[in-house]
C-alpha positions as CSV (number, residue, x, y, z in Angstrom):
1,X,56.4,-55.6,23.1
2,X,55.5,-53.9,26.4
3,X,52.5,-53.4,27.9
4,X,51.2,-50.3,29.9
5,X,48.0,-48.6,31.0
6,X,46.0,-45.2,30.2
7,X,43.9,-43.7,33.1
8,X,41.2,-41.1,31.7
9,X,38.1,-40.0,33.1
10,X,35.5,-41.3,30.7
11,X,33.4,-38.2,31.1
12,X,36.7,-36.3,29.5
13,X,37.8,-39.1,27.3
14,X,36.3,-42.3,26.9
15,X,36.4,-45.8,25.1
16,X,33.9,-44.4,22.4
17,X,36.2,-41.0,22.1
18,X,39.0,-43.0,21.8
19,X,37.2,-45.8,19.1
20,X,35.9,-42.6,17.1
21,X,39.5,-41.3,16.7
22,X,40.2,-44.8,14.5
23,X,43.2,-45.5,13.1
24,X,44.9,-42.3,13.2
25,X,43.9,-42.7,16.8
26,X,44.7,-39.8,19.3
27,X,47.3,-38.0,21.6
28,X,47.9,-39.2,24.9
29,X,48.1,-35.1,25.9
30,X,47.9,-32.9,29.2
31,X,49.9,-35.4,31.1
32,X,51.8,-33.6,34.1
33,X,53.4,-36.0,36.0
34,X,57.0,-36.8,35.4
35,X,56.7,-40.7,35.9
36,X,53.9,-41.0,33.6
37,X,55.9,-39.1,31.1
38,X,59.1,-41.3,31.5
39,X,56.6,-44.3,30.9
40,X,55.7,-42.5,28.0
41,X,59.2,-41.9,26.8
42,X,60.1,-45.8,27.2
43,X,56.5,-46.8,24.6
44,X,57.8,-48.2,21.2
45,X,54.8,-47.6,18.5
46,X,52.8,-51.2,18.6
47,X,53.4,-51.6,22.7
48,X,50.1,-52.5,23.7
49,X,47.6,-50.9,26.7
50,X,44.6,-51.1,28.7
51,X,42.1,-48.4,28.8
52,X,41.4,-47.7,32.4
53,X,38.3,-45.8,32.9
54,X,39.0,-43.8,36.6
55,X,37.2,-41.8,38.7
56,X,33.5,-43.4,37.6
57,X,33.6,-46.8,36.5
58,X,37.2,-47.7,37.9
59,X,37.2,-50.4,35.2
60,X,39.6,-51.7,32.1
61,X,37.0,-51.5,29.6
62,X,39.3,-52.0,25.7
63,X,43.2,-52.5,24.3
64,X,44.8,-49.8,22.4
65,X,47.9,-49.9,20.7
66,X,51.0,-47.4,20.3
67,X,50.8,-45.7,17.1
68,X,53.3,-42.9,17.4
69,X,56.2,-43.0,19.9
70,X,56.8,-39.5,21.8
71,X,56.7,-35.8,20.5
72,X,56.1,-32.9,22.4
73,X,52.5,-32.6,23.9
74,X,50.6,-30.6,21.7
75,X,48.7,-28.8,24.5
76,X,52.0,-27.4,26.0
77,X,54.9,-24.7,25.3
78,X,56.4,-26.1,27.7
79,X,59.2,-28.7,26.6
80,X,59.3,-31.0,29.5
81,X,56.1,-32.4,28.7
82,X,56.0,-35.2,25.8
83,X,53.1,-37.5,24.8
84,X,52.5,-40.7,22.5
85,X,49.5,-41.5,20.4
86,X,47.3,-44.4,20.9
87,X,44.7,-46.2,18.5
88,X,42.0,-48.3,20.2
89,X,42.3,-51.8,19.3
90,X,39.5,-53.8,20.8
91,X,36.9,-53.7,23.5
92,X,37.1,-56.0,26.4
93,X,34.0,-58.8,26.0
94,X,33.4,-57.9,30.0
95,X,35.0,-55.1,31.9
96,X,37.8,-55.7,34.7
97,X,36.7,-53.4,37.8
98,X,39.5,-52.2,40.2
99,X,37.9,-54.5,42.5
100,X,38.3,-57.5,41.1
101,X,41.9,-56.8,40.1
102,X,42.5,-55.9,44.1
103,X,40.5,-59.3,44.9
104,X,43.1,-61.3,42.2
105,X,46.0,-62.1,44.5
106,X,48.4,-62.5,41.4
107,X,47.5,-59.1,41.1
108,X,49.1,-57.7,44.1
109,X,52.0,-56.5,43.3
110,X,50.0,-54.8,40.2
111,X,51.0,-50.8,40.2
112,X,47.1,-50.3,39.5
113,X,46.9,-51.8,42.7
114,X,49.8,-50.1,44.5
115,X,49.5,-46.3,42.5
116,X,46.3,-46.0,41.9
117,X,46.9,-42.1,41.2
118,X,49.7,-42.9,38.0
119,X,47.8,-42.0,34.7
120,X,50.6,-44.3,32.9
121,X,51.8,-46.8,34.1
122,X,53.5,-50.7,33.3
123,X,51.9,-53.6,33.2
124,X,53.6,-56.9,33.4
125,X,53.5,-59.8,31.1
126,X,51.7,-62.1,33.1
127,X,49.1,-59.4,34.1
128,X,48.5,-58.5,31.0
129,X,47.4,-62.2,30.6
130,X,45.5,-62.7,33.7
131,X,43.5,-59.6,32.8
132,X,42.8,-60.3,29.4
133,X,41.6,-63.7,30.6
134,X,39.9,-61.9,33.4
135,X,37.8,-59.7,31.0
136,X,37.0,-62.9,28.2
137,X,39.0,-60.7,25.8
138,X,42.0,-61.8,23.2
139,X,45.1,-60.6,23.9
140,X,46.8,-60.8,21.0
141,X,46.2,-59.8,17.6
């Protein structure tokens, strides 16, 4: 399993949005970058990710899951842009900010840290740990 993270404004799309989409869960759509799509391309449906609240908050507030690997971007004609659905899976007990993951010097190397503009983006094994431990939250099933 791999482990990435979803940047959205929560006043556009937020942790409740994405809960209320349930199980079916949602596209990951209007994505224009070309790195965040290649991330994209490289999810296998159950990869795992932290939802990222940006712009207010600037905080991992919940875990959602891969539930459909990538298609075309539904809000798009244009071919060159794909997108992957994602379910919400649990909320985090407390939220990470983007400060404390700057102040965790494990977390240096983070591309949170180093890209903070990337909408998609990887996220290692062992900071998918420290995180999860960071926020009190299971990171597992």
């Amino acid at each position: 399993m791999a482990y990435w993270l979803f940047k959205s404004e929560p006043d556009v799309w937020g942790w409740d949005d994405q809960v209320a989409k349930g199980d079916a869960g949602e596209e990951w759509n209007g994505v224009r970058n070309y790195q965040a799509r290649n991330n994209m391309r490289a999810m296998k449906r159950g990869d795992r990710g932290f939802f990222y609240h940006s712009r207010s908050g600037l905080e991992i507030v919940g875990i959602v899951e891969v539930c459909a690997e990538a298609h075309p971007d539904s809000t798009t004609d244009d071919a060159r842009w794909d997108c992957v659905d994602i379910k919400a899976v649990r909320r985090f007990n407390k939220s990470v900010t983007l400060e404390q993951i700057k102040a965790e010097p494990q977390l240096k190397d983070m591309v949170l840290v180093n890209n903070a503009r990337l909408s998609v983006q990887p996220v290692t094994d062992d900071e998918w740990q420290i995180i999860c431990e960071m926020g009190e939250t299971k990171s597992g099933d």
